[in-house]
SEDRENNU-100338 format. One record per residue (C-alpha): residue number from 1; residue in one letter; x, y, z. Coordinates in steps of 0.2 Angstrom, whole numbers, plus 5000, padded with zeros to 4 digits. Layout:
residues N
<NUM "A" <X Y Z>>
...
//
This chain:
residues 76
<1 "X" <4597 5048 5540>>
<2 "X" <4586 5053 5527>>
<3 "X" <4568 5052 5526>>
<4 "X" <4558 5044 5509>>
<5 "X" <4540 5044 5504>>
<6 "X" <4531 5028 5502>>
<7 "X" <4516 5026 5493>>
<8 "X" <4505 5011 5500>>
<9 "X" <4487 5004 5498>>
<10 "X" <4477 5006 5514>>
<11 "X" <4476 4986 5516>>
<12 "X" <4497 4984 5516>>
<13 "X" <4497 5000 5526>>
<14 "X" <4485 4992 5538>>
<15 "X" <4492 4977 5541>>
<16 "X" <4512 4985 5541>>
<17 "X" <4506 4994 5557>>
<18 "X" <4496 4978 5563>>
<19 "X" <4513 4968 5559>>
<20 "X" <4524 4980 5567>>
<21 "X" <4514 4983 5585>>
<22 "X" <4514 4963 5585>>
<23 "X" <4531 4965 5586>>
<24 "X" <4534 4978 5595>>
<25 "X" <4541 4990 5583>>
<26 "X" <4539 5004 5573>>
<27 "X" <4534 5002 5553>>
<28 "X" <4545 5014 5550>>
<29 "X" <4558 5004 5560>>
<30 "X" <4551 4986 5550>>
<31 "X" <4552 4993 5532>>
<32 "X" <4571 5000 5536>>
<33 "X" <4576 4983 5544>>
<34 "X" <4568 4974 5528>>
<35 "X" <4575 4986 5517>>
<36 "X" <4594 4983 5525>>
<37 "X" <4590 4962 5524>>
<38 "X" <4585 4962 5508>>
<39 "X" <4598 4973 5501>>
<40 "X" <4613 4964 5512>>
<41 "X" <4603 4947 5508>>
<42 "X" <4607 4952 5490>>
<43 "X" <4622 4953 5491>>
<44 "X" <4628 4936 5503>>
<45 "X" <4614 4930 5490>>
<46 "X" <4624 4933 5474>>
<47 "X" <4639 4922 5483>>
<48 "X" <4625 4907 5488>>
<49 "X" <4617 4909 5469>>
<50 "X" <4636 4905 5465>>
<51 "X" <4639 4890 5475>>
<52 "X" <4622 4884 5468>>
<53 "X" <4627 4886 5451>>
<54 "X" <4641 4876 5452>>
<55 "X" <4636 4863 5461>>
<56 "X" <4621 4862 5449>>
<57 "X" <4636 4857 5436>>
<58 "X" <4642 4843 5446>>
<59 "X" <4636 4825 5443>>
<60 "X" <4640 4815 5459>>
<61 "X" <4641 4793 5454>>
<62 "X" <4641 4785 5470>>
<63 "X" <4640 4770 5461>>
<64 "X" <4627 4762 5469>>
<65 "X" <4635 4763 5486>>
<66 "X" <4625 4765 5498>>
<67 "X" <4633 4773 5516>>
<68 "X" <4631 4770 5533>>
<69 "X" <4633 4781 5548>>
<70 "X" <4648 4769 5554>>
<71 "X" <4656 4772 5536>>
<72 "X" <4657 4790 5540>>
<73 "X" <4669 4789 5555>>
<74 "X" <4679 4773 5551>>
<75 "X" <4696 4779 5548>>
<76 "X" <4706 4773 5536>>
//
């Protein structure tokens, strides 16, 4: 595992360790989970942006009709 510098104000830095001891972690542990999240988020992200688009593009008419729980599990 390699090891990075971070440069932080004293306020973030302060209230990353505050953050981290609440939860009973390291901040070195916190930023390298929200580093993975947010990089693996990205990328499940670009397939959600996806869905999004398209159904963005769809223009649903339900003609007026109003459902009902019932018309949901009526079978025909």
């Amino acid at each position: 595992m390699k090891n990075v510098t971070l440069a932080l104000d004293d306020q973030t830095l302060k209230a990353g360790r505050a953050y981290a001891q609440a939860h009973n972690t390291s901040l070195n542990a916190l930023i390298r989970n929200l580093l993975r999240r947010t990089v693996l988020a990205q990328e499940s992200g670009n397939r959600l942006q996806e869905f999004y688009r398209i159904a963005d593009r769809v223009k649903p008419d339900s003609r007026g009709r109003r459902w009902r729980r019932d018309d949901l599990y009526t079978r025909g």
